[in-house]
KEVO-608222 format. One record per atom (N, C-alpha, C, O): residue in three letters; atom name; x, y, z. Coordinates in Angstrom, 2 decimals. Each point is the difference from the previous one (the first is absolute). Layout:
// KEVO-608222
<site code="ALA" site="CA" X="X" Y="Y" Z="Z"/>
...
// end
This chain:
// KEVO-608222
<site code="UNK" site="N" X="0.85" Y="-1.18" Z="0.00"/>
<site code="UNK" site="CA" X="-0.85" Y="1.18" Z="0.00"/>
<site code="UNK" site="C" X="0.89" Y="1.24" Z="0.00"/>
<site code="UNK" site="O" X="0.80" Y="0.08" Z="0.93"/>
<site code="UNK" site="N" X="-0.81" Y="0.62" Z="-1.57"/>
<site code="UNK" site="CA" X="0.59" Y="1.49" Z="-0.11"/>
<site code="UNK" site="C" X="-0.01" Y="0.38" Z="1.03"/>
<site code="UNK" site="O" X="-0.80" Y="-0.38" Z="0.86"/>
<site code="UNK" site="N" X="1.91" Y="1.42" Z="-0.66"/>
<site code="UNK" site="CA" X="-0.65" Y="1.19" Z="0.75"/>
<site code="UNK" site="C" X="-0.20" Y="1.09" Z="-0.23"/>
<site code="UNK" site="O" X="0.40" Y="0.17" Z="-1.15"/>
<site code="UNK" site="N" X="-0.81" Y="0.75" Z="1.54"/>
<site code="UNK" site="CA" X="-0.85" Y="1.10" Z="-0.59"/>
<site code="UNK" site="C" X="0.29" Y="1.14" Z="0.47"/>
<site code="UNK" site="O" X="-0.51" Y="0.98" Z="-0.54"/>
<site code="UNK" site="N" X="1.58" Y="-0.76" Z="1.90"/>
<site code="UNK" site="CA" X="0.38" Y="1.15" Z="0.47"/>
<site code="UNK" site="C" X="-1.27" Y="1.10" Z="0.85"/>
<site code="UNK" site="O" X="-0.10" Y="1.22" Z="-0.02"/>
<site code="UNK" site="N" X="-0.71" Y="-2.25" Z="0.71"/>
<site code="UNK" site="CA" X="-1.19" Y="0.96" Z="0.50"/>
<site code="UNK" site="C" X="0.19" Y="0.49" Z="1.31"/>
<site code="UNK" site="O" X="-0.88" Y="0.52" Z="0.68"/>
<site code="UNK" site="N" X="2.24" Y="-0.71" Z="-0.29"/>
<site code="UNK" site="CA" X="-0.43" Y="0.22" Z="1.47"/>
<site code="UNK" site="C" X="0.39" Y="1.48" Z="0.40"/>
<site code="UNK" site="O" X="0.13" Y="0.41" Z="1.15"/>
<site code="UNK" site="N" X="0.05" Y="0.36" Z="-2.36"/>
<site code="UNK" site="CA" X="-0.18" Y="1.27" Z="0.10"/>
<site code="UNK" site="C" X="-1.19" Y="0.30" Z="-0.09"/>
<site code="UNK" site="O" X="-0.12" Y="1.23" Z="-0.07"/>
<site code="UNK" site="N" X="-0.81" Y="-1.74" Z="0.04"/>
<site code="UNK" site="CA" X="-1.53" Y="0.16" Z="-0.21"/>
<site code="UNK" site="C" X="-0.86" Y="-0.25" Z="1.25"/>
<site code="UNK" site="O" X="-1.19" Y="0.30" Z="0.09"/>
<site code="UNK" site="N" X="1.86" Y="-0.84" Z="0.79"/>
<site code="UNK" site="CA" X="-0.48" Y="-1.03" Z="1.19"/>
<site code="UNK" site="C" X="-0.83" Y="1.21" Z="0.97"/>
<site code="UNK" site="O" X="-1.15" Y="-0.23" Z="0.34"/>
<site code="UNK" site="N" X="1.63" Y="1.13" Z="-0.06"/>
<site code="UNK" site="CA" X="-1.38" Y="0.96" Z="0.62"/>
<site code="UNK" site="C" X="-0.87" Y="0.42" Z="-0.62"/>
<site code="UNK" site="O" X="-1.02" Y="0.26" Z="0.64"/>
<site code="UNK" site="N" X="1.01" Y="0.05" Z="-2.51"/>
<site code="UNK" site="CA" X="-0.79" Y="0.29" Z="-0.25"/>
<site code="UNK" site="C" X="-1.04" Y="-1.13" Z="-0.76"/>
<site code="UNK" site="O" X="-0.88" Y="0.36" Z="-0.79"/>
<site code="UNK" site="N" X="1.13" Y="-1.75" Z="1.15"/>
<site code="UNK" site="CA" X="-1.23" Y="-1.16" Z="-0.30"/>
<site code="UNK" site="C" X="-0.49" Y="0.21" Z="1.50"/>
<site code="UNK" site="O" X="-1.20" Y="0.05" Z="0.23"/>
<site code="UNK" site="N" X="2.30" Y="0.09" Z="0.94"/>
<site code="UNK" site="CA" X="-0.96" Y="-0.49" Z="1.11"/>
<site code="UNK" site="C" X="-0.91" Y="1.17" Z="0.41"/>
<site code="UNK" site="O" X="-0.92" Y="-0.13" Z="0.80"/>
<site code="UNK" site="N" X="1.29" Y="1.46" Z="-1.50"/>
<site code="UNK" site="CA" X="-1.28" Y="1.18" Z="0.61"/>
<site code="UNK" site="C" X="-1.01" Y="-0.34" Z="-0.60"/>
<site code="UNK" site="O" X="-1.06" Y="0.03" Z="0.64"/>
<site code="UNK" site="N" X="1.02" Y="-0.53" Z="-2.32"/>
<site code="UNK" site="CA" X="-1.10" Y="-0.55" Z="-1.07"/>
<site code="UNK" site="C" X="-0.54" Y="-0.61" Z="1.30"/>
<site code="UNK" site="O" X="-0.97" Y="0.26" Z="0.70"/>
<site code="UNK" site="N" X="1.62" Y="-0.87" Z="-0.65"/>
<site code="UNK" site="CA" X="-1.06" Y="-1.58" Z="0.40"/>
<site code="UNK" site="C" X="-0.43" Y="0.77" Z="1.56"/>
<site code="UNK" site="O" X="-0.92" Y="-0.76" Z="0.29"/>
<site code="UNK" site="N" X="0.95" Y="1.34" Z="0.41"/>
<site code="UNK" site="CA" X="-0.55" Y="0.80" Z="1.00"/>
<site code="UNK" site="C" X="-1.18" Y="0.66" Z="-0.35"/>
<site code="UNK" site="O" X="-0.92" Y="0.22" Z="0.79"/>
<site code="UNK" site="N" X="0.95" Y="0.12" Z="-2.02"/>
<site code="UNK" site="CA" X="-0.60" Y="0.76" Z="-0.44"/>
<site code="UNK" site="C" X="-1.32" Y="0.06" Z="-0.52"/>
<site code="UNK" site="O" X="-1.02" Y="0.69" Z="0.13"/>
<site code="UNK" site="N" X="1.65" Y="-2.26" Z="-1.13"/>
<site code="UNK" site="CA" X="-1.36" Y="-0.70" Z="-0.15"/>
<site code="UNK" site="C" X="-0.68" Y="-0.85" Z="0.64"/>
<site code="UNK" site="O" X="-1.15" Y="-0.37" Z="-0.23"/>
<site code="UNK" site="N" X="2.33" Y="-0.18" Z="1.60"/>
<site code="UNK" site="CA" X="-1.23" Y="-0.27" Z="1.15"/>
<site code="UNK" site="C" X="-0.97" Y="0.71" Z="0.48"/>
<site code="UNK" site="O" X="-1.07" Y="-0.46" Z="0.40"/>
<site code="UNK" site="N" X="1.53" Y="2.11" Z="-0.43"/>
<site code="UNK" site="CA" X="-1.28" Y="0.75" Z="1.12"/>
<site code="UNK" site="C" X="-1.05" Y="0.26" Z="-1.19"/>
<site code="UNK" site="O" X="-1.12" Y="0.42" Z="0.29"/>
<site code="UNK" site="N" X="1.37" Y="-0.60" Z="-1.23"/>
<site code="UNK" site="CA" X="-0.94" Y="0.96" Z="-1.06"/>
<site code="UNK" site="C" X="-1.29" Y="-1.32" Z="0.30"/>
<site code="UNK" site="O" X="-1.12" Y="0.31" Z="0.41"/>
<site code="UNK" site="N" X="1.51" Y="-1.73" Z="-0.71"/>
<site code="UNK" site="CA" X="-0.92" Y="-0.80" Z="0.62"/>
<site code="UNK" site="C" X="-0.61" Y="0.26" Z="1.26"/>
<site code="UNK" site="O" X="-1.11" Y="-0.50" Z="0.16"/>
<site code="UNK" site="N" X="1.57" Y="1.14" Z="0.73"/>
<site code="UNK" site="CA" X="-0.34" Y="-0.12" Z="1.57"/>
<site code="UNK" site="C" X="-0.35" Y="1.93" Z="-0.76"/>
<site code="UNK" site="O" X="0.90" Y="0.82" Z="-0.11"/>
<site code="UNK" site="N" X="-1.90" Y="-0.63" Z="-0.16"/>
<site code="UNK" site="CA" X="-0.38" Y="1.37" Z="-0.08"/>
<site code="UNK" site="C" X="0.73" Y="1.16" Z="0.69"/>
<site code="UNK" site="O" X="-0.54" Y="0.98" Z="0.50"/>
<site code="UNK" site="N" X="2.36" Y="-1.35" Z="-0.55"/>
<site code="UNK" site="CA" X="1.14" Y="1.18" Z="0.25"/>
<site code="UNK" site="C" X="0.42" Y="-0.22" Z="0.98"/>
<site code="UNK" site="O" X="0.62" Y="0.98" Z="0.41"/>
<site code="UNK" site="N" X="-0.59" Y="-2.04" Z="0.46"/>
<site code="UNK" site="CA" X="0.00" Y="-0.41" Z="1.41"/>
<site code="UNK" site="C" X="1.14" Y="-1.79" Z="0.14"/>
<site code="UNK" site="O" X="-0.15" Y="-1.18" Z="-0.32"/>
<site code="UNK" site="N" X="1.20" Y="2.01" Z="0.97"/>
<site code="UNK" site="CA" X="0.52" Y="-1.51" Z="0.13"/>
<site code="UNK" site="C" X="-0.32" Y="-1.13" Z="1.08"/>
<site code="UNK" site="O" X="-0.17" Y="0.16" Z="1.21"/>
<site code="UNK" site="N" X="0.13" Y="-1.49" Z="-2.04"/>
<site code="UNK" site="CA" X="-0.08" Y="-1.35" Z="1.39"/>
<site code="UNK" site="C" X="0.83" Y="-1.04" Z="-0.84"/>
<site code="UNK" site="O" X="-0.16" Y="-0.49" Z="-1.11"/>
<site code="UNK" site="N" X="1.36" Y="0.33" Z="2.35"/>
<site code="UNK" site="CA" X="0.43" Y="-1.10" Z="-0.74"/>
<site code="UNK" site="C" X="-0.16" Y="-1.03" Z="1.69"/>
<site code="UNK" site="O" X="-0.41" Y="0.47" Z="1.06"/>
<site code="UNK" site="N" X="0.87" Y="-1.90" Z="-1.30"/>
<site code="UNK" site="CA" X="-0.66" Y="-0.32" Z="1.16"/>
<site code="UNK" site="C" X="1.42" Y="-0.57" Z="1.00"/>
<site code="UNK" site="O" X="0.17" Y="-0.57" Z="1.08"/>
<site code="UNK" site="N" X="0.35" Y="0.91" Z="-1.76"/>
<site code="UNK" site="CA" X="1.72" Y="-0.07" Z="1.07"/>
<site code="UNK" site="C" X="1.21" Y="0.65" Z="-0.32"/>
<site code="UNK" site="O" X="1.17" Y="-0.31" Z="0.16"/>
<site code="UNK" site="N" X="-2.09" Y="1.90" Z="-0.97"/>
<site code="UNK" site="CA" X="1.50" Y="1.04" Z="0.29"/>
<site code="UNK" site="C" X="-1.41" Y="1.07" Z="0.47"/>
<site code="UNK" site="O" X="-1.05" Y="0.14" Z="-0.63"/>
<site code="UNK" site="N" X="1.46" Y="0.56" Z="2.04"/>
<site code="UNK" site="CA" X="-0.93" Y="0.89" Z="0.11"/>
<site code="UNK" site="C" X="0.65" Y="1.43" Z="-0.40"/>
<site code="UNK" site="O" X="-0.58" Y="1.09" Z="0.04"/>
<site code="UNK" site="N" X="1.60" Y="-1.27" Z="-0.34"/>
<site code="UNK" site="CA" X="0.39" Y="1.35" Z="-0.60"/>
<site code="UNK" site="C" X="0.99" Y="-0.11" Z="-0.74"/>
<site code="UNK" site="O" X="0.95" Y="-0.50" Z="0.61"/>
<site code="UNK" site="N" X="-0.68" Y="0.81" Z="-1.93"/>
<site code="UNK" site="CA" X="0.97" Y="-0.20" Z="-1.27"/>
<site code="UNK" site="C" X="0.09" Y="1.59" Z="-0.32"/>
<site code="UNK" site="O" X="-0.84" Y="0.89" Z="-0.07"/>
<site code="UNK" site="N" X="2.37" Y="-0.97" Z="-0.09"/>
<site code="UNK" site="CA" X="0.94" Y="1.24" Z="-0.37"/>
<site code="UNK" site="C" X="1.07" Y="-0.60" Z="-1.45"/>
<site code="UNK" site="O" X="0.97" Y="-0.75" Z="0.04"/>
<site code="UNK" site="N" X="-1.64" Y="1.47" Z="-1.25"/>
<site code="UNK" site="CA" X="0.60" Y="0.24" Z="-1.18"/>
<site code="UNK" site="C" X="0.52" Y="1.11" Z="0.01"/>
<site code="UNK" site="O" X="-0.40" Y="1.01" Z="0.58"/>
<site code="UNK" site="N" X="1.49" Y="-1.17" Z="-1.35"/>
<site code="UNK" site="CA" X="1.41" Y="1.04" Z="-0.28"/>
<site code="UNK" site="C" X="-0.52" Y="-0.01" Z="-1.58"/>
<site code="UNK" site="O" X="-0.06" Y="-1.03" Z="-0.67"/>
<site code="UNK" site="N" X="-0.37" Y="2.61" Z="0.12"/>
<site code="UNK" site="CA" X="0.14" Y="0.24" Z="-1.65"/>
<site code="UNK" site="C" X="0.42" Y="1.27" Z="-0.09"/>
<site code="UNK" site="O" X="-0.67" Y="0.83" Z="0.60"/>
<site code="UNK" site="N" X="1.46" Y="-0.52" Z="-1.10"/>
<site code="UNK" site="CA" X="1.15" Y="1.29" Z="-0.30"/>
<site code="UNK" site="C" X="0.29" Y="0.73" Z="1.38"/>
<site code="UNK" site="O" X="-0.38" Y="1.10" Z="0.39"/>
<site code="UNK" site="N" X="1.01" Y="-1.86" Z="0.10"/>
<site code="UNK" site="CA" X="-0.01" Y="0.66" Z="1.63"/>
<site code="UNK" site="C" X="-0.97" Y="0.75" Z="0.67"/>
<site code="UNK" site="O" X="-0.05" Y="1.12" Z="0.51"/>
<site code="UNK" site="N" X="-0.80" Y="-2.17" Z="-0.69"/>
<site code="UNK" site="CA" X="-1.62" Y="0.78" Z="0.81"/>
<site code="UNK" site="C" X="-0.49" Y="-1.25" Z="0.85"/>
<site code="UNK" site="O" X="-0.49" Y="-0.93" Z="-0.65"/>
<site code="UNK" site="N" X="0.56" Y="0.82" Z="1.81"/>
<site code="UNK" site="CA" X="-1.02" Y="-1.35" Z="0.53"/>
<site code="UNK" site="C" X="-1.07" Y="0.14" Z="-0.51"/>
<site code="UNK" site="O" X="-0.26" Y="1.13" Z="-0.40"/>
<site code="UNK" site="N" X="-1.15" Y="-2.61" Z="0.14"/>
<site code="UNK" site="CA" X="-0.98" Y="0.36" Z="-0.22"/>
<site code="UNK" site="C" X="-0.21" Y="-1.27" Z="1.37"/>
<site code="UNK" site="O" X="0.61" Y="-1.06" Z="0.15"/>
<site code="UNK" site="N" X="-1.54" Y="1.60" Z="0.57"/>
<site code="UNK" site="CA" X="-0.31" Y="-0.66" Z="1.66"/>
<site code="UNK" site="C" X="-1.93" Y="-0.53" Z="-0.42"/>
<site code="UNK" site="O" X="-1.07" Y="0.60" Z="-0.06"/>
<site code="UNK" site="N" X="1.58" Y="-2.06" Z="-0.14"/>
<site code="UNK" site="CA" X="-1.85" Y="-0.14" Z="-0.11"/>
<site code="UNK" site="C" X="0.18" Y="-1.17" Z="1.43"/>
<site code="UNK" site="O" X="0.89" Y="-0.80" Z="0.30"/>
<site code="UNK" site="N" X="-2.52" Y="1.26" Z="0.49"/>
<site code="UNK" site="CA" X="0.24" Y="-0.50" Z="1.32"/>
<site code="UNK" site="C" X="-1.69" Y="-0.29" Z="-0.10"/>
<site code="UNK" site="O" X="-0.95" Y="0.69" Z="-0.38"/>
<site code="UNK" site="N" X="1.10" Y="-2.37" Z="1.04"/>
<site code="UNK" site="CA" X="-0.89" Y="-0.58" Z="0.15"/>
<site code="UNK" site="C" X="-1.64" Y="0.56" Z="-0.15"/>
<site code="UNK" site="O" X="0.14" Y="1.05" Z="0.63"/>
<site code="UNK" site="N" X="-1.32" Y="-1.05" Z="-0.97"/>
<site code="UNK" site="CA" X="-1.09" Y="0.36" Z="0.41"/>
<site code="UNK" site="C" X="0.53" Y="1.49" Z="-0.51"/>
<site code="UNK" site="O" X="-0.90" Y="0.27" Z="-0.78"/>
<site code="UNK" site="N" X="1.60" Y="0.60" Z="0.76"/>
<site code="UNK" site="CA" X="-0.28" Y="1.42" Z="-0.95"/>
<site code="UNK" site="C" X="-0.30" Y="0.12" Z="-1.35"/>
<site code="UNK" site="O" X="0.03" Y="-0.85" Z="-0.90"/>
<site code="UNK" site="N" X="-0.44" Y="2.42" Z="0.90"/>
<site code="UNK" site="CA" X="0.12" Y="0.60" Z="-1.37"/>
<site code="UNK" site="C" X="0.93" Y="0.45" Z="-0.89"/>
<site code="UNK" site="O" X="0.35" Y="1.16" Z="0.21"/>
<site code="UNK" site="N" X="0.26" Y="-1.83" Z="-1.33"/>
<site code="UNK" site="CA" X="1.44" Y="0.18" Z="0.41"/>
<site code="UNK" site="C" X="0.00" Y="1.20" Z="-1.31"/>
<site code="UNK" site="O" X="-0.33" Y="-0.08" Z="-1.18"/>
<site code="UNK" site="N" X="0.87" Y="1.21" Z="2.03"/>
<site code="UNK" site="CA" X="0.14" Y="1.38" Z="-1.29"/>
<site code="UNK" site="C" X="1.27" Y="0.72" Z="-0.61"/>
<site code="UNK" site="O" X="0.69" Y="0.92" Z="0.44"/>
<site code="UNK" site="N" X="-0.61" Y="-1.75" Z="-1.73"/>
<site code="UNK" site="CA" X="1.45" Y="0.48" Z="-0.38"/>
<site code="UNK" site="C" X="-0.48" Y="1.53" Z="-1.03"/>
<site code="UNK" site="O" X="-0.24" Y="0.06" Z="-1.20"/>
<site code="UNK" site="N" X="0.23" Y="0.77" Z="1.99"/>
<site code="UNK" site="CA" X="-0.08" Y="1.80" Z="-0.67"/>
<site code="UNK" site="C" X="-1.23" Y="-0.35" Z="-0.80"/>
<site code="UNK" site="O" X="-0.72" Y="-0.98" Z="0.21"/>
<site code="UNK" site="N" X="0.56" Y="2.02" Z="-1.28"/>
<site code="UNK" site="CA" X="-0.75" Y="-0.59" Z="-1.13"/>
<site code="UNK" site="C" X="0.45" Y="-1.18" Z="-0.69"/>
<site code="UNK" site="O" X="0.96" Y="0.01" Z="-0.76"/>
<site code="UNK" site="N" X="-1.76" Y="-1.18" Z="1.07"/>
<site code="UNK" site="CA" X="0.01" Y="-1.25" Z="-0.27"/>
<site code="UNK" site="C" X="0.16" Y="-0.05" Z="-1.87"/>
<site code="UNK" site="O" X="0.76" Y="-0.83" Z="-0.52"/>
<site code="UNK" site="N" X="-1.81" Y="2.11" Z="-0.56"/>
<site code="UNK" site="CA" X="-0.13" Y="-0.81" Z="-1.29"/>
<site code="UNK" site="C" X="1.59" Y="0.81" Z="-0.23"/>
<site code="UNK" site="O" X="0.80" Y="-0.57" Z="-0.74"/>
<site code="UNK" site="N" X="-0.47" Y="1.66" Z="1.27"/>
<site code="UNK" site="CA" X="0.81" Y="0.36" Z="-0.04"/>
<site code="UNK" site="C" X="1.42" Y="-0.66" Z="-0.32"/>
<site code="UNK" site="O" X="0.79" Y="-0.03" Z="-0.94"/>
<site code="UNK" site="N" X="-0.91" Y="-0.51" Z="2.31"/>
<site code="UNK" site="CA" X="1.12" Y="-0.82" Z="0.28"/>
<site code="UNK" site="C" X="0.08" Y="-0.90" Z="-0.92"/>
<site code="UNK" site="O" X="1.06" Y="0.06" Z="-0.62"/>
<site code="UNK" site="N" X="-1.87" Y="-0.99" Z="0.24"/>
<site code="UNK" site="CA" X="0.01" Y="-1.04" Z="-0.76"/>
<site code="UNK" site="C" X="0.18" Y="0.37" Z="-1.24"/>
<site code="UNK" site="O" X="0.87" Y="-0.59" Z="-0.64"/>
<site code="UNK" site="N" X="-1.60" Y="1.59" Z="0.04"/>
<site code="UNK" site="CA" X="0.60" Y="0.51" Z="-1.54"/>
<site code="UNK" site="C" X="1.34" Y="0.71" Z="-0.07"/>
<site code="UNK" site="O" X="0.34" Y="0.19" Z="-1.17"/>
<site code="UNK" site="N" X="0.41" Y="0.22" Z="1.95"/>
<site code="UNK" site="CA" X="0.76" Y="0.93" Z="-0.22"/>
<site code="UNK" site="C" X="1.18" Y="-0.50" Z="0.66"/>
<site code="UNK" site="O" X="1.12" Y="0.32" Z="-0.39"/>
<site code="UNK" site="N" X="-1.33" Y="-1.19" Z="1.50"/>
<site code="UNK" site="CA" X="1.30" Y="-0.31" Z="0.53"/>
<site code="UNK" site="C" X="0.28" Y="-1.99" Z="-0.32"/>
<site code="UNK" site="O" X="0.96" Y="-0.66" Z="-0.39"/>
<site code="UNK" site="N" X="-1.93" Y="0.45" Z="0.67"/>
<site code="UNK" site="CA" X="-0.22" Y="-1.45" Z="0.10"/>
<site code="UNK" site="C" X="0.43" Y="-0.38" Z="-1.80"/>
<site code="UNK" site="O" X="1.15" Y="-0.27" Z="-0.35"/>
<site code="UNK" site="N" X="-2.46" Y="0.32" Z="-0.71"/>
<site code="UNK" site="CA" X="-0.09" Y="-0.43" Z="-1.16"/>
<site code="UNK" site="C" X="1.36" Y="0.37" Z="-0.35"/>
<site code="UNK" site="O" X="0.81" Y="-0.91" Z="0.16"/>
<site code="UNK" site="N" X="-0.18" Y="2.33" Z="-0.73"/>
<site code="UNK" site="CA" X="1.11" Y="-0.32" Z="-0.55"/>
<site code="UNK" site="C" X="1.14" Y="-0.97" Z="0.38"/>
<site code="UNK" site="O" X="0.74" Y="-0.35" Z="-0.92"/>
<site code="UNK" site="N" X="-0.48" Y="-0.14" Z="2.24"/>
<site code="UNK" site="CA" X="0.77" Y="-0.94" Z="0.65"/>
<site code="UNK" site="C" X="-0.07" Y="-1.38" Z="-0.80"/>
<site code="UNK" site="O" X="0.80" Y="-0.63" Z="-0.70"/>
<site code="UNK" site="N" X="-2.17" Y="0.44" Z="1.13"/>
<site code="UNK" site="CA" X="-0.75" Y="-0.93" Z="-0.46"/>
<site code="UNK" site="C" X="0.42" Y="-0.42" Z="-1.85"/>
<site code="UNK" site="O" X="0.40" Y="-1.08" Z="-0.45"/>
<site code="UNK" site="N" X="-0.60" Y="2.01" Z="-0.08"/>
<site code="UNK" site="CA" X="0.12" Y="-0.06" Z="-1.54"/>
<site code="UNK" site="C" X="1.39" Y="-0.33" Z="-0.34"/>
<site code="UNK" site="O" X="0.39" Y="-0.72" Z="-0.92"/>
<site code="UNK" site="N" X="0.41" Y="1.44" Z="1.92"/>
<site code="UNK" site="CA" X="1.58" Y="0.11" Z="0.01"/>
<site code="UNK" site="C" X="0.37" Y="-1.75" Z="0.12"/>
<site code="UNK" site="O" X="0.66" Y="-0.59" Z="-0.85"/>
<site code="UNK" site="N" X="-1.20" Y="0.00" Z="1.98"/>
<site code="UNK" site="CA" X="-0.02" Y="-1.30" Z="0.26"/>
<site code="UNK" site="C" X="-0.07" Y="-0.86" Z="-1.46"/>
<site code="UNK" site="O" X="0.82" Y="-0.63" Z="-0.67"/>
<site code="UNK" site="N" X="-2.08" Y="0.93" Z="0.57"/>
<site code="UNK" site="CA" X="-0.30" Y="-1.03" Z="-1.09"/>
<site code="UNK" site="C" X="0.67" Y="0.04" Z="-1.04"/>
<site code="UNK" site="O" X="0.06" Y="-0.99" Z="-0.73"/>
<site code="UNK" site="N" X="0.53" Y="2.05" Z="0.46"/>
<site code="UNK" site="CA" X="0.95" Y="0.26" Z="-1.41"/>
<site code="UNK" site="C" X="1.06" Y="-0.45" Z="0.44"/>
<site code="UNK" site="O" X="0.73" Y="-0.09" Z="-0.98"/>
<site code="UNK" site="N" X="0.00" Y="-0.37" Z="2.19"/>
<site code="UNK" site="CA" X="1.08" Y="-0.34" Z="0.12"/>
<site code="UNK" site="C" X="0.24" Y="-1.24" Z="0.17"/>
<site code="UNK" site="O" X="1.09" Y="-0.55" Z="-0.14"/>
<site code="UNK" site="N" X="-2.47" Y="-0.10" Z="0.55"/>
<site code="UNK" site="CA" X="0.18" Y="-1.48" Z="-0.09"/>
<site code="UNK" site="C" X="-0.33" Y="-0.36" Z="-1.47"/>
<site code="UNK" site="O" X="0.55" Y="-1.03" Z="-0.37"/>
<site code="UNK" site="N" X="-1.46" Y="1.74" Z="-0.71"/>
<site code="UNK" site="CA" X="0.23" Y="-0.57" Z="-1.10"/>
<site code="UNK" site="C" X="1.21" Y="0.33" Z="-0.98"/>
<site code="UNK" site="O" X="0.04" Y="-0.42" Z="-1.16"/>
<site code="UNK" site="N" X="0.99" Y="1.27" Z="1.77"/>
<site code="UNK" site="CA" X="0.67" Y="0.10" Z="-0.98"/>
<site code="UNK" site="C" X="1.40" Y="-0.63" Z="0.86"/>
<site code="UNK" site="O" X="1.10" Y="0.49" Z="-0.28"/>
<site code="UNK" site="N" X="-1.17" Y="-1.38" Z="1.13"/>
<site code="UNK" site="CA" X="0.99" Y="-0.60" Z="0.96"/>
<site code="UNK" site="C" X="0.40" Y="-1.60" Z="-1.18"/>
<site code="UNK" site="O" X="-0.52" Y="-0.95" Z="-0.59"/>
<site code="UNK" site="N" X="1.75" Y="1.61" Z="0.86"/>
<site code="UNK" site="CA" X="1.36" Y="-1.23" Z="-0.45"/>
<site code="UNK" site="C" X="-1.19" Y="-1.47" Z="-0.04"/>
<site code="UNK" site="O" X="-0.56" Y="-0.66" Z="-0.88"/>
<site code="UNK" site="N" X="0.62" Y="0.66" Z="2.74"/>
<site code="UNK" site="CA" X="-0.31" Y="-1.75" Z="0.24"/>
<site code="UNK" site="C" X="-1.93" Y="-0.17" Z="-0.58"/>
<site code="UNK" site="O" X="-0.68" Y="-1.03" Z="-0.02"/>
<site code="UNK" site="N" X="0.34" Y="2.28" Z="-0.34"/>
<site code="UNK" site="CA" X="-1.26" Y="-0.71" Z="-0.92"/>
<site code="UNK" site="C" X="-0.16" Y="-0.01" Z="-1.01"/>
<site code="UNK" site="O" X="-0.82" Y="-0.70" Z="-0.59"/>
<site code="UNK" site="N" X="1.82" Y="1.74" Z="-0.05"/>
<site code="UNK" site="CA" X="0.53" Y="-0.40" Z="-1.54"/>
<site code="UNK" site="C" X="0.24" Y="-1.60" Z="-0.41"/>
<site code="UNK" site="O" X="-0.51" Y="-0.76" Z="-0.83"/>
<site code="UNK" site="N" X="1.78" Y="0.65" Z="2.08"/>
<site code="UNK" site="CA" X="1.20" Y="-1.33" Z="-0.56"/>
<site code="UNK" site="C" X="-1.43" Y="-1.18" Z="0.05"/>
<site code="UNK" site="O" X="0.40" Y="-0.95" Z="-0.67"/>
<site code="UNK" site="N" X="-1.60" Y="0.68" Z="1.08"/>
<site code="UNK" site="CA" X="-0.36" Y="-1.37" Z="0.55"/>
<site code="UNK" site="C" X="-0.45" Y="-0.44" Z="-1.72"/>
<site code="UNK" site="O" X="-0.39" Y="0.56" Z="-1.02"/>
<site code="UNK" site="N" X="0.72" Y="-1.86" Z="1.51"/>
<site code="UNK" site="CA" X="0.10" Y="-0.60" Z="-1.54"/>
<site code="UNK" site="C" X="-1.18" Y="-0.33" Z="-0.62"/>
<site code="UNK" site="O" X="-0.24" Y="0.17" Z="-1.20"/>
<site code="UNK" site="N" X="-0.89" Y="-0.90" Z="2.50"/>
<site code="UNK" site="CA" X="-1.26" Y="-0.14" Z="-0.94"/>
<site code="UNK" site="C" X="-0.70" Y="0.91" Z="-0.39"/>
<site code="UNK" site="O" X="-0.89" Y="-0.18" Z="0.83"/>
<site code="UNK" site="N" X="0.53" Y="1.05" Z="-1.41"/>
<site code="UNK" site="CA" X="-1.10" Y="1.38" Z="-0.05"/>
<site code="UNK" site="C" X="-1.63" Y="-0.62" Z="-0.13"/>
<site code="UNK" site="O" X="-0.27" Y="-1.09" Z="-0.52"/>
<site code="UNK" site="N" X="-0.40" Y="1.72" Z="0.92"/>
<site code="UNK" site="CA" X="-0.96" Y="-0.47" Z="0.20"/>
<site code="UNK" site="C" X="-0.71" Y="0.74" Z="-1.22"/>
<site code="UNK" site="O" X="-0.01" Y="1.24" Z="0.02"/>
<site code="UNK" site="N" X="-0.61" Y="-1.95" Z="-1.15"/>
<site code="UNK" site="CA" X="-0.74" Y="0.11" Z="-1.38"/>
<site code="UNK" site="C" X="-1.17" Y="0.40" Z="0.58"/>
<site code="UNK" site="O" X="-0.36" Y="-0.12" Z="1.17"/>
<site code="UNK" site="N" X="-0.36" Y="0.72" Z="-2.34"/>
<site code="UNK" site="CA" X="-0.96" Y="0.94" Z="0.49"/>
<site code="UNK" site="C" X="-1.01" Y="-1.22" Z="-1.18"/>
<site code="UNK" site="O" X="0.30" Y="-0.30" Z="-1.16"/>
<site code="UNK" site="N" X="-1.60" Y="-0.22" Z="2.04"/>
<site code="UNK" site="CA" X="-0.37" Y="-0.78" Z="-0.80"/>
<site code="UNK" site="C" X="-1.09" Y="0.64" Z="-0.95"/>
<site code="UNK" site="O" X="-0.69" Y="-0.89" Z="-0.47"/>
<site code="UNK" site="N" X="0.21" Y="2.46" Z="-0.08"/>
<site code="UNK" site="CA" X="-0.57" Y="0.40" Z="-1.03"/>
<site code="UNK" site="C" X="0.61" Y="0.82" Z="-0.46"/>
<site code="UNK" site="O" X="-0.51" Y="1.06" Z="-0.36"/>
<site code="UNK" site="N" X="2.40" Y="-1.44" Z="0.20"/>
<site code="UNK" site="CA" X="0.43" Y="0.35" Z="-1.13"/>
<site code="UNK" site="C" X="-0.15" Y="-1.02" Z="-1.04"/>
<site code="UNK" site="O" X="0.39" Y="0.23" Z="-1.15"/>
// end
């Protein structure tokens, strides 16, 4: 299996995924055995704690403007990465 060089990415999948836990929980975190989680993204803690509302500034804000380009940045770097170039089988696109 390749590798892909993501672990420069590693706070910003785990705020995602914070993120899109509370949006399920109508903005409010529960996880059921961390009562309080502290993410590091561009030297900013983001503190989501059990049973709160968890408010990062303007939220669409944040997410369009700080979050998505990261995000986009990500994805362009894993598809244009060495070890997913080099893999030998490619996967055929079956309605070409």
């Amino acid at each position: 299996m390749p590798r892909l060089g993501l672990p420069q990415y590693l706070n910003l999948l785990n705020l995602l995924r914070l993120v899109r836990n509370t949006v399920h929980n109508n903005g409010v975190y529960f996880h059921s055995t961390t009562p309080i989680e502290i993410v590091w993204y561009r030297n900013v803690p983001y503190e989501s704690r059990n049973g709160s509302v968890v408010g990062y500034k303007d939220t669409w804000k944040f997410l369009q403007f700080e979050l998505v380009p990261d995000l986009v940045r990500m994805i362009r770097d894993v598809v244009e990465s060495g070890g997913l170039i080099s893999v030998a089988n490619p996967i055929i696109d079956p309605m070409a």
